[in-house]
C-alpha positions in Angstrom: -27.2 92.8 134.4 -28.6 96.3 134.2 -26.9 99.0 132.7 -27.6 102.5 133.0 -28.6 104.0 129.0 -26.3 104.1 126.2 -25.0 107.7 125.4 -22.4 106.8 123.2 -21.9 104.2 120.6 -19.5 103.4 117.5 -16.5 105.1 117.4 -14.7 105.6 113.8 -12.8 102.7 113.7 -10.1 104.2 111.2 -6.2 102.7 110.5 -5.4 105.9 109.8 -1.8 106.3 111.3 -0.9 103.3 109.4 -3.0 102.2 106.3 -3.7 103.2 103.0 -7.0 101.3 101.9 -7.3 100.7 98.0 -10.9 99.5 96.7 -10.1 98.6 93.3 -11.6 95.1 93.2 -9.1 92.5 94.3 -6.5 94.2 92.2 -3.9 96.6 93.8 -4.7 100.1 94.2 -2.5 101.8 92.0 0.2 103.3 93.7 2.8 101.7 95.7 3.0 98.2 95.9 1.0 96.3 98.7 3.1 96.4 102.0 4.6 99.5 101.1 5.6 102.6 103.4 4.9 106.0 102.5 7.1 108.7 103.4 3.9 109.2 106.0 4.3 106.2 107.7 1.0 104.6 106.1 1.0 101.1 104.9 -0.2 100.3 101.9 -2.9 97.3 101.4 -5.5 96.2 98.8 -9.0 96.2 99.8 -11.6 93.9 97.9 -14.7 95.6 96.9 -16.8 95.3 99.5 -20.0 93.3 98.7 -18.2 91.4 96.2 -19.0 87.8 96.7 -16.5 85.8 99.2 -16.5 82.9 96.8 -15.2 85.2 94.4 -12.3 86.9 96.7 -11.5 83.2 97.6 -10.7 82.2 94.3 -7.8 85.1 93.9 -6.1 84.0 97.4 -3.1 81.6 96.6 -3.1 78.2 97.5 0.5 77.0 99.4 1.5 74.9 102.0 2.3 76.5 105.9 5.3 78.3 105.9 6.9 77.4 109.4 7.2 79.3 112.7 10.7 80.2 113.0 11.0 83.7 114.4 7.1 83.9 115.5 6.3 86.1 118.7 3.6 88.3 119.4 5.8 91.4 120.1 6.7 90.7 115.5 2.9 92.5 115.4 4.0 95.9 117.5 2.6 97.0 121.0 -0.5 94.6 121.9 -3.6 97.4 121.5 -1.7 100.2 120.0 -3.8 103.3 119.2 -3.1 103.2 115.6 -6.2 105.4 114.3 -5.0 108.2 116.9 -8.7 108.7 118.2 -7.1 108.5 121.7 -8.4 105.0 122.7 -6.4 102.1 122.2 -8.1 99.1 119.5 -9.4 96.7 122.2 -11.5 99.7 123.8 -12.5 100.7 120.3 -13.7 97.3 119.3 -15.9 96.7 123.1 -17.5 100.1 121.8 -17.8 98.5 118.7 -19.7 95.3 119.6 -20.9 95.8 123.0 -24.0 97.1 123.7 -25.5 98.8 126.5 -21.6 100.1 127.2 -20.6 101.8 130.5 -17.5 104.1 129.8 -14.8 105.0 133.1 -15.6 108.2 133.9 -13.0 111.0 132.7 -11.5 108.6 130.0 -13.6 110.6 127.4 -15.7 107.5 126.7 -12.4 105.3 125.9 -12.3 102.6 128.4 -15.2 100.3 128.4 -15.9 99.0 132.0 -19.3 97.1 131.5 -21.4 96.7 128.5 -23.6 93.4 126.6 -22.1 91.0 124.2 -24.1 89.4 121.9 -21.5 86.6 120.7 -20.8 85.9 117.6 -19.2 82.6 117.8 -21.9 80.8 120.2 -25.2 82.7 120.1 -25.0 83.4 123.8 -25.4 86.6 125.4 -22.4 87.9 127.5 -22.0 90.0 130.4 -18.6 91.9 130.5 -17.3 93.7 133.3 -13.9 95.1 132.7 -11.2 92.7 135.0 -13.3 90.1 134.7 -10.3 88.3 132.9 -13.1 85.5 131.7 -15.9 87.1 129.8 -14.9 88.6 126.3 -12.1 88.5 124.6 -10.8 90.2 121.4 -10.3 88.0 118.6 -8.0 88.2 115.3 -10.1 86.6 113.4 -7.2 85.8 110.8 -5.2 84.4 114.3 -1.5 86.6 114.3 0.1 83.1 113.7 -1.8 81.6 110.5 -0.9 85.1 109.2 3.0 84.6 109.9 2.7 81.2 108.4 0.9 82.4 105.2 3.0 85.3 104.3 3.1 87.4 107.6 6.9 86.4 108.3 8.3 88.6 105.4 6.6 91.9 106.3 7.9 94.8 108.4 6.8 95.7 111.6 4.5 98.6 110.5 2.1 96.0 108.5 2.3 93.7 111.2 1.1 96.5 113.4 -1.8 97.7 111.0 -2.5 93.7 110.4 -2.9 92.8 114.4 -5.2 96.2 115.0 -7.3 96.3 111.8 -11.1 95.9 113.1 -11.8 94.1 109.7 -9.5 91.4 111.2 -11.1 91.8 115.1 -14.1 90.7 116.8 -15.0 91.1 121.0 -16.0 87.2 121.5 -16.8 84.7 123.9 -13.6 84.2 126.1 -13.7 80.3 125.9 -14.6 80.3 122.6 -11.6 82.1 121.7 -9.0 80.1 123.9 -10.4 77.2 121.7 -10.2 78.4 118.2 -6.9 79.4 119.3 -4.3 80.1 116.2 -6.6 77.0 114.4 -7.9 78.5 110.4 -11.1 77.0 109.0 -9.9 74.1 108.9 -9.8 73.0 112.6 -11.9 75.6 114.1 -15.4 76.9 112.9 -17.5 78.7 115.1 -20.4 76.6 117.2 -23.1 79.0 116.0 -23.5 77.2 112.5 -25.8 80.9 111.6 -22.6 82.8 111.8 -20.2 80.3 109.8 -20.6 82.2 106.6 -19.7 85.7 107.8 -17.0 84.5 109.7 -15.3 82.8 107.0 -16.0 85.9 104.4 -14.3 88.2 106.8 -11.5 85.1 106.7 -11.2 85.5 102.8 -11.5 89.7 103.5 -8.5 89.9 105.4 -5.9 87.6 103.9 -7.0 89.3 100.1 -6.4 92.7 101.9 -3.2 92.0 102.7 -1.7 89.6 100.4 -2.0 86.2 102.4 -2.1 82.7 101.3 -4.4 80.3 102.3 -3.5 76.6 103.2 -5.0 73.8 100.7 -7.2 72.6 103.8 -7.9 76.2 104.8 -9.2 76.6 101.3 -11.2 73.6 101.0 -13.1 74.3 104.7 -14.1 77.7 103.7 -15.0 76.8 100.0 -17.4 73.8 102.2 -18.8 76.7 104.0 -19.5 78.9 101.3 -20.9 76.6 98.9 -23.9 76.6 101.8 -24.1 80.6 101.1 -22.5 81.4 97.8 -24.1 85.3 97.7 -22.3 85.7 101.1 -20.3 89.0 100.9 -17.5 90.0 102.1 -17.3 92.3 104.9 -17.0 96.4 104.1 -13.5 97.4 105.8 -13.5 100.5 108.4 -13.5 103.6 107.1 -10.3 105.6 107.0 -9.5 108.5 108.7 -6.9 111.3 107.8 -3.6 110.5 109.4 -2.3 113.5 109.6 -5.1 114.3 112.2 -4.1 115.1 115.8 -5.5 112.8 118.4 -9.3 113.9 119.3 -11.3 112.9 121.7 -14.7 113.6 119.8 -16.7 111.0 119.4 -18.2 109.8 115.9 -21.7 108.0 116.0 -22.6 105.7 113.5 -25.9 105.6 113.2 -27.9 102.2 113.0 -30.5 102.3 109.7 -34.4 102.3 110.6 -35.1 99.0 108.8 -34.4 96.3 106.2 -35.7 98.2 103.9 -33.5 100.9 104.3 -30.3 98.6 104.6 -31.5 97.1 100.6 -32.0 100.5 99.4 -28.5 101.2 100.5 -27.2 98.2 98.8 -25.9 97.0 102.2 -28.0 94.0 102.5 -27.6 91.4 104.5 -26.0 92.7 107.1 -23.6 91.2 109.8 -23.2 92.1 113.6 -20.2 94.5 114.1 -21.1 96.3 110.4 -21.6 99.6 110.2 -25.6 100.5 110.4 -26.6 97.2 112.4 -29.2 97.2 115.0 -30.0 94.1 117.2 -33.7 95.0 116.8 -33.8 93.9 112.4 -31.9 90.2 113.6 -35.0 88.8 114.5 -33.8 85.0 114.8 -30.5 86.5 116.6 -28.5 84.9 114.6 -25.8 87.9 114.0 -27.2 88.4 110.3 -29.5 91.2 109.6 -32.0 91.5 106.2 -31.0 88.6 104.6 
């Protein structure tokens, strides 16, 4: 497919209208409890540090058996794509523009909805096509699936968390479709990706979420990612999105985030190794194509 040049890329991919991100190693940020709501409407979570060892966020989650699915349904996690940065476009769109490249916006949508752009996919190394209605191409994945999160803890929050949980990019990835409708709601113990080069992030982005908001992890689900990361124990996890002031009224500006020049720079930065989807990757330093950069 050819697609005419790139003019924008990376929106901010804040949850500002909902969370409160705290970066005080796996600790809670001080302040209200995890899960609770300001009079503002924000949610508070704890962030790990980013580029603290997964192994090492891993070994804080608690270990418990599946709670079960009484009361599960997709509409628990709020409207399905809900705009909760209030940068105008709705998460899916943000997280095409995230991943895609080569992204061809609908005209007078002020570069929201993505109607064609290049995947390169995370979960299978291949190199996708999308075309928006396609219905077969890409998907959006939580990468934490909505219904391993109700089973390990997700059941006893409020709908606002639920809603900041199910459109937090830390938690999403644009994927291969099939790929996707396989992994289904499986954790890391029935489903890794086929791509054994991407393995490593994608279970440090597992460990990422469920420390940021409070989840448990399965004895099983445990034990697969702890087999995964013993092949990569420096593997970090994954820096969340930036936030963005909440109080902000919609805006249709858009934010670049620029890509660094070189692996070099990324070290210097103290970014190193980076992942695809991170903020200041470029396709050109993954040489092997393996979605990680400056390893």
């Amino acid at each position: 497919m050819t697609s005419p040049p790139l003019h924008v890329k990376h929106r901010s991919l804040g949850l500002a209208a909902l969370v409160l991100l705290g970066t005080v190693g796996c600790q809670p940020a001080a302040g209200p409890a995890p899960g609770a709501v300001s009079e503002a409407g924000q949610v508070s979570v704890s962030t790990p540090a980013a580029g603290q060892a997964a192994v090492d966020v891993l070994a804080t989650l608690p270990v418990k058996g599946r709670a079960p699915t009484t009361g599960y349904d997709r509409d628990e996690f709020g409207a399905t794509w809900a705009d909760v940065d209030r940068n105008g476009c709705d998460t899916r769109n943000d997280v095409l523009a995230r991943d895609l490249v080569d992204e061809v916006f609908r005209a007078g949508t002020q570069n929201c909805v993505v109607e064609t752009g290049t995947l390169a996919d995370p979960y299978t190394g291949a190199t996708i096509a999308f075309e928006k209605g396609d219905g077969s191409s890409v998907d959006i994945d939580h990468v934490v699936a909505l219904s391993n999160g109700w089973q390990t803890g997700a059941f006893a929050w409020d709908e606002a968390r639920r809603t900041a949980f199910a459109n937090d990019p830390l938690n999403l990835l644009a994927v291969d479709y099939a790929a996707n409708r396989q992994k289904g709601d499986g954790d890391a113990a029935t489903w890794l990706p086929s791509a054994r080069g991407y393995r490593c992030a994608y279970v440090a982005r597992q460990v990422a979420v469920k420390a940021t908001y409070g989840l448990w992890v399965t004895q099983a689900e445990h034990d697969a990612i702890a087999r995964v990361l013993d092949t990569c124990p420096a593997e970090p996890i994954p820096a969340p999105a930036p936030a963005v002031d909440g109080s902000a009224e919609p805006s249709t500006a858009e934010t670049s985030t620029e890509p660094f020049p070189n692996c070099e720079a990324v070290r210097a930065a103290g970014a190193a190794p980076l992942h695809r989807g991170d903020p200041g990757w470029s396709d050109r330093m993954d040489g092997d194509g393996d979605g990680t950069a400056c390893e």
